[in-house]
N, C-alpha and C positions, 0 to 999 in steps of 0.2 A: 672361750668366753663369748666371740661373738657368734656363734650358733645356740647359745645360751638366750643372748639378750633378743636374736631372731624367734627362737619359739615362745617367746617369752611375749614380746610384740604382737605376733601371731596369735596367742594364745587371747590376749585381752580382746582385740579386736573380734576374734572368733566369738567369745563370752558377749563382748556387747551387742555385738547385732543380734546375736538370738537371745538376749535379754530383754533388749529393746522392740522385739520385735513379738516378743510373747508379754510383754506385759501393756506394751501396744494393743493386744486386742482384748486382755482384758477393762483398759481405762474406754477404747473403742464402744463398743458392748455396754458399758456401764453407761456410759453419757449418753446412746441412744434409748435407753432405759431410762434416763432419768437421776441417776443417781449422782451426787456431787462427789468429786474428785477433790481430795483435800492434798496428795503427796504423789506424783508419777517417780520413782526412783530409781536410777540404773547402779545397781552397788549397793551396797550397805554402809554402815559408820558413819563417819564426820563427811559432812558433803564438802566437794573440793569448788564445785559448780552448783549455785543455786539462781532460780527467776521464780519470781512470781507472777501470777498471768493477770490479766485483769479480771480473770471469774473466780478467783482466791485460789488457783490450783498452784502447787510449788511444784517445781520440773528442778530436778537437780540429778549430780553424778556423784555418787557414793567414793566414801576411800576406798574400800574394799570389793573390787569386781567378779565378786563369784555371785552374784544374781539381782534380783532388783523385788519391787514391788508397788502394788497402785494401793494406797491407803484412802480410803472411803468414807464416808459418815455413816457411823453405823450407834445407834443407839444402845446398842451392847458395850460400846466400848468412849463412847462420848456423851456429852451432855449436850443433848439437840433439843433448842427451840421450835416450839409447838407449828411455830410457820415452816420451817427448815425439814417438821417428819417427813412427809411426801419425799424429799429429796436422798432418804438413809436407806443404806444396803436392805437393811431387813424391813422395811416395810414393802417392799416387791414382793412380786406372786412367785413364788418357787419357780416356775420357769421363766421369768425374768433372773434369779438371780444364777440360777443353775445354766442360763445362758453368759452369764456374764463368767462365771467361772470356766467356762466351756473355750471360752473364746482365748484365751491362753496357748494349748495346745495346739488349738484351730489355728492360730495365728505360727504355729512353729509348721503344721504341715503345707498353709498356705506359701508361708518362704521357700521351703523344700523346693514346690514346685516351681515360684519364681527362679530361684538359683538354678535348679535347674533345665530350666528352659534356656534361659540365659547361658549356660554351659554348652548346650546342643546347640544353641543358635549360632554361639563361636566356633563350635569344630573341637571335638576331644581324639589329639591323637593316641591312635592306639593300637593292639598288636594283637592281632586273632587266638586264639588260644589252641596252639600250637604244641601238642606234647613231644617234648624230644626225645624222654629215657622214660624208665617206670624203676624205681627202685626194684632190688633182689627183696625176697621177701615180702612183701610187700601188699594191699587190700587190691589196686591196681596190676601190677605182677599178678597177681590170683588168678584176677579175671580173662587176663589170656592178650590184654590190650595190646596192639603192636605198635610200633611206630617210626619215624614222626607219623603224628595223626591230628587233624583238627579236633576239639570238639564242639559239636553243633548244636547240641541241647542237653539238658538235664533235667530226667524226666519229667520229658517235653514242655520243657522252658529253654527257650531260646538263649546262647550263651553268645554275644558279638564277641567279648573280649572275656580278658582271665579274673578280672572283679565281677561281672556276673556267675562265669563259673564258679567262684569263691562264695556269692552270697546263696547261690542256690543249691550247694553242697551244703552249705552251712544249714537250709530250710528241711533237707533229709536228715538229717541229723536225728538220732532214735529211732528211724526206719530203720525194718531188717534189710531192704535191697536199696540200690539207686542203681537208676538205668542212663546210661550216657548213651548220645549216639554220635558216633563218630565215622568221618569222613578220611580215609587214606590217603596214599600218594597217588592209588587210579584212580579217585575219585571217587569212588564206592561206597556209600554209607551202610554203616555196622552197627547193632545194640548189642552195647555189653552191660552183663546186670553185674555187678558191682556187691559183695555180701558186707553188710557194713551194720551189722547186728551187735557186734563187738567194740562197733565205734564209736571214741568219745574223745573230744577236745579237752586237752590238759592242758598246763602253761606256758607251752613253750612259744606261745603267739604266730607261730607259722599257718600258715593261709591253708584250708583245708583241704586243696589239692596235691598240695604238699605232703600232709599227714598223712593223704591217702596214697603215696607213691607216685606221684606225675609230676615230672619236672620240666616244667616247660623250657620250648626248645630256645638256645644257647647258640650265638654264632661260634665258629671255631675260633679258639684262640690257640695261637702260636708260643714256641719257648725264642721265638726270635723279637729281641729290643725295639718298641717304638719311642722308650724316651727312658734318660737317663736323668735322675736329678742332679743340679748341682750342688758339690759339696756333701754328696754321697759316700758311702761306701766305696757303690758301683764305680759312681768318677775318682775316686782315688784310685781306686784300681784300676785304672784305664778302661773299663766298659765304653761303648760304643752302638750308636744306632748300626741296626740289622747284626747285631752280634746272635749268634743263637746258642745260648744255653745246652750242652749237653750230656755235665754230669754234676755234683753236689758231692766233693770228699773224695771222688773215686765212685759214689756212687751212681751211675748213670739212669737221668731223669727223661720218661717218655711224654708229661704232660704238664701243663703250667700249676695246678692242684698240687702236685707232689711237690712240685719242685718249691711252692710255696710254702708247705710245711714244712720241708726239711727248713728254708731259711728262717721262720717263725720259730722253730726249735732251739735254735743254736743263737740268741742273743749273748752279744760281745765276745763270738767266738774269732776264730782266726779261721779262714775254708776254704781252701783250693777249689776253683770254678773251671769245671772243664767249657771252653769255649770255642764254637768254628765262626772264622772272621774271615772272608774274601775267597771260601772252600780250603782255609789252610785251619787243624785246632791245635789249640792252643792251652795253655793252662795259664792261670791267673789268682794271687791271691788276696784277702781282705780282709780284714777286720769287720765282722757284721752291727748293726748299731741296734742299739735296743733300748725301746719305750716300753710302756706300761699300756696295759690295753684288757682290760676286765679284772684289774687286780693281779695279774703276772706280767712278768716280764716276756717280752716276745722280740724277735729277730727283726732286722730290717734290712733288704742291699737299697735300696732307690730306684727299684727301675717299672717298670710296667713293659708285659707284654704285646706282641701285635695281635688285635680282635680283629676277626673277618667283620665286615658289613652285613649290617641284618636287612635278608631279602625286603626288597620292597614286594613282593608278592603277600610276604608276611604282616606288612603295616596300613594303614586305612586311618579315617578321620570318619568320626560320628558327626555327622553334621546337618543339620536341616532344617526346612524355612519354618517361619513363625508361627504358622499354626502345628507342623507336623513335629517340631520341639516343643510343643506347649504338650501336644498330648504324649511323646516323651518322657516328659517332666513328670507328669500327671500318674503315668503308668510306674516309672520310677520310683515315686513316692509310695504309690501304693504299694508295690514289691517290697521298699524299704519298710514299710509298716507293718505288714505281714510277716516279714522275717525279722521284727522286733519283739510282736509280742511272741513269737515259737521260739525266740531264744531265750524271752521270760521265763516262758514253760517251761522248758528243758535247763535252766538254772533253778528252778526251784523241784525237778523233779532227778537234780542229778546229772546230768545228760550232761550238761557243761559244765563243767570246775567254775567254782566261783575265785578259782586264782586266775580265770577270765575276764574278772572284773577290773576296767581302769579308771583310776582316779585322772584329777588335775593333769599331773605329770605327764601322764600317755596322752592326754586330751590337746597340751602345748606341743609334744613331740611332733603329734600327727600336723597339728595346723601347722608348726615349722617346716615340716619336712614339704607338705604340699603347697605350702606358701610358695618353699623354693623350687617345686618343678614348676610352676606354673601356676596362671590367675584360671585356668580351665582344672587343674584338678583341685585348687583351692575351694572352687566353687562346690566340687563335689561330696570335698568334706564336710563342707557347710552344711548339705542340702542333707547329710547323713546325721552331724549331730546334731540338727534342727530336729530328725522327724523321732530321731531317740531320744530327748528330752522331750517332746511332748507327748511321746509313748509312756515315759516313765511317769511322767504329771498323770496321765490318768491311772494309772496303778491305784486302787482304792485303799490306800491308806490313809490314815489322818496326817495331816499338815501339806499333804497333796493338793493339786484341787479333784483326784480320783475321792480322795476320801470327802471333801468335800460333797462332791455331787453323789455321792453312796449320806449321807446324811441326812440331802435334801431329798433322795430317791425315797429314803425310807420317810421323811415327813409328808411327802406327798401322798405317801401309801394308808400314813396312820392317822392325817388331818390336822395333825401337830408335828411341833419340832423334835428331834431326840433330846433332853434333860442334859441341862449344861452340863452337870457332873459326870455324866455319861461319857456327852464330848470330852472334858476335860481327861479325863481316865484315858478314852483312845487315842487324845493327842499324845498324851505323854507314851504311851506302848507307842505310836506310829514316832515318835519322835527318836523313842528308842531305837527302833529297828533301822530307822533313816542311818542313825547315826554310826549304829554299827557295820550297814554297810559301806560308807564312807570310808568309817577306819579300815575293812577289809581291802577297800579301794584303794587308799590310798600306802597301803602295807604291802599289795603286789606290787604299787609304783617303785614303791624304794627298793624291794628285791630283784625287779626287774635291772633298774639303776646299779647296783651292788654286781648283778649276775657279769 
């Protein structure tokens, strides 16, 4: 419940700033334009918070926090006195108002870069992207890759950590090759081409170096006890720190993987533990306890393994001064932008499963989850679903402001407006298609949830 009401917290806060922050530059834009601002709103519904300013503008917070809106005078949709026209949306020159729609987006890649600047500026620690195994079988395996190995770029884009390698696997995506170049344990840099003509992300949400076989490297873990819970299984059984693990049933276990599936198999079983305690073994028995954990029941003893310490040769902090994190920021964003709209592409040409697509749910999840490593990877979320909602605004469909400024492109071109009915017809197909992907959106959420 309380990692519920955490992503949950998370989640609103995430929503509001990039609400507040894109429709910030639309009321922005509007007032240096001239146009009167009659409603700035963060939310929809019954307002919980209302002011009114002394230029007639109402500033309020919506019940409903899934978006906001700057309400304008606009003689399409009001009754505007003759002294008042100068001040209505539609009496601006097309590129006034095609600025003012603009400035939405603008205002979501403008954050990106703040947040992230402000992320460099504090230090993102982080772990070089270090591959430790290659799957059998495997697009990686193929290629011959050996390892541990660093990798140091993907075709030739610079990879520091394992989220750039992720985003720019993800930018190859419907290429027949990708070339990684990789650095060994003598130091030796290697190109491996990579045949990935076959490759395509389906649902299972793992990070595309994964998909592609590279498991990045793993400190050793031990079958010998760092902690035992109390009121465990394990402590009823007498388990003990530095006890080491050395068979399951009779069956003798060589790695903490095995031995944790045997224990997840066998909930509310009864299981002889073969154990060495002080170089003397020993056998031990238990009753193992069992929760629910995807819709089945699964095994439980209490205990956790000893993990070796991950090399500090392995670890580093992204860090840098004020101007050299601004342009950072700056480049980051742009990266982020260019691999929003190719994963547009490659969703409407196939290439990704639209069981890719996350609604709400996965939207809290993520701001929970990086809320709780930290206010540096918090940031980075940020600066992500900032630059992909104002990717997605420009998408020219109607009730966008993409469709929008494809309205004003074509009245610009023809000397007049497009014929309301016209628009009206397109809102309603763009309103359609919105909404159907929402429901697709939000139908992976709850299968996700369910899986």
């Amino acid at each position: 419940m309380g990692s519920i009401i955490w992503s949950l917290g998370a989640f609103v806060i995430t929503l509001g700033i990039l609400v507040t922050f894109h429709e910030f530059g639309h009321y922005w834009v509007a007032r240096r334009c001239g146009v009167k601002v009659l409603t700035f709103s963060v939310g929809f519904g019954k307002p919980i918070w209302q002011r009114q300013a002394r230029d007639g503008t109402v500033y309020q917070v919506g019940l409903i926090p899934l978006g906001g809106y700057v309400r304008m005078l606009d003689e399409r949709v009001d009754e505007v006195p003759a002294e008042q026209r100068h001040l209505s949306f539609n009496s601006k020159s097309v590129a006034q108002r095609a600025a003012v729609i603009a400035a939405g987006p603008i205002a979501n890649f403008i954050l990106a870069i703040a947040v992230l600047w402000l992320m460099f500026l504090l230090g993102v620690p982080s772990v070089k992207p270090i591959i430790g195994t290659t799957d059998a079988n495997s697009i990686a395996a193929a290629a011959g890759i050996e390892t541990p190995a660093e990798i140091v770029s993907v075709d030739n884009q610079r990879t520091a950590d394992w989220q750039q390698v992720n985003l720019n696997l993800a930018a190859a995506l419907g290429n027949e090759t990708v070339t990684l170049q990789i650095r060994d344990e003598n130091n030796r840099l290697r190109d491996y081409t990579l045949d990935i003509k076959q490759w395509r992300l389906d649902d299972n949400q793992q990070p595309t170096f994964v998909a592609l076989g590279m498991r990045p490297f793993q400190p050793e873990v031990s079958l010998t006890l760092s902690y035992v819970a109390e009121n465990s299984p394990a402590a009823e059984a007498g388990l003990q720190l530095q006890d080491k693990i050395l068979g399951f049933n009779g069956t003798p276990v060589t790695d903490w993987p095995q031995t944790r599936d045997l224990i997840m198999q066998a909930p509310g079983q009864v299981v002889d533990l073969t154990i060495e305690r002080q170089g003397q073994q020993m056998v031990v028995t238990t009753r193992l306890g069992s929760r629910e954990a995807n819709g089945q029941q699964i095994g439980f003893l209490g205990v956790e393994p000893t993990v070796a310490p991950y090399p500090e040769a392995y670890r580093f902090t992204q860090q840098f001064g004020v101007i050299d994190a601004l342009w950072q920021g700056a480049e980051r964003t742009w990266e982020l932008m260019v691999l929003s709209v190719k994963m547009l592409g490659k969703l409407v040409t196939g290439t990704v499963s639209v069981s890719n697509l996350s609604g709400p749910v996965a939207i809290a999840e993520g701001a929970g989850a990086t809320a709780s490593y930290g206010f540096v990877y918090f940031l980075g979320f940020l600066a992500l679903i900032s630059v992909n909602l104002g990717i997605i605004n420009l998408v020219p469909l109607p009730v966008l402001d993409g469709g929008h400024l494809a309205f004003l492109a074509i009245e610009g071109a023809r000397g007049k407006p497009v014929s309301e009915r016209v628009q009206e017809i397109c809102y309603r197909i763009g309103g359609i298609l919105i909404f159907a992907l929402m429901a697709i959106a939000i139908s992976n959420d709850i299968l996700r949830l369910s899986q």
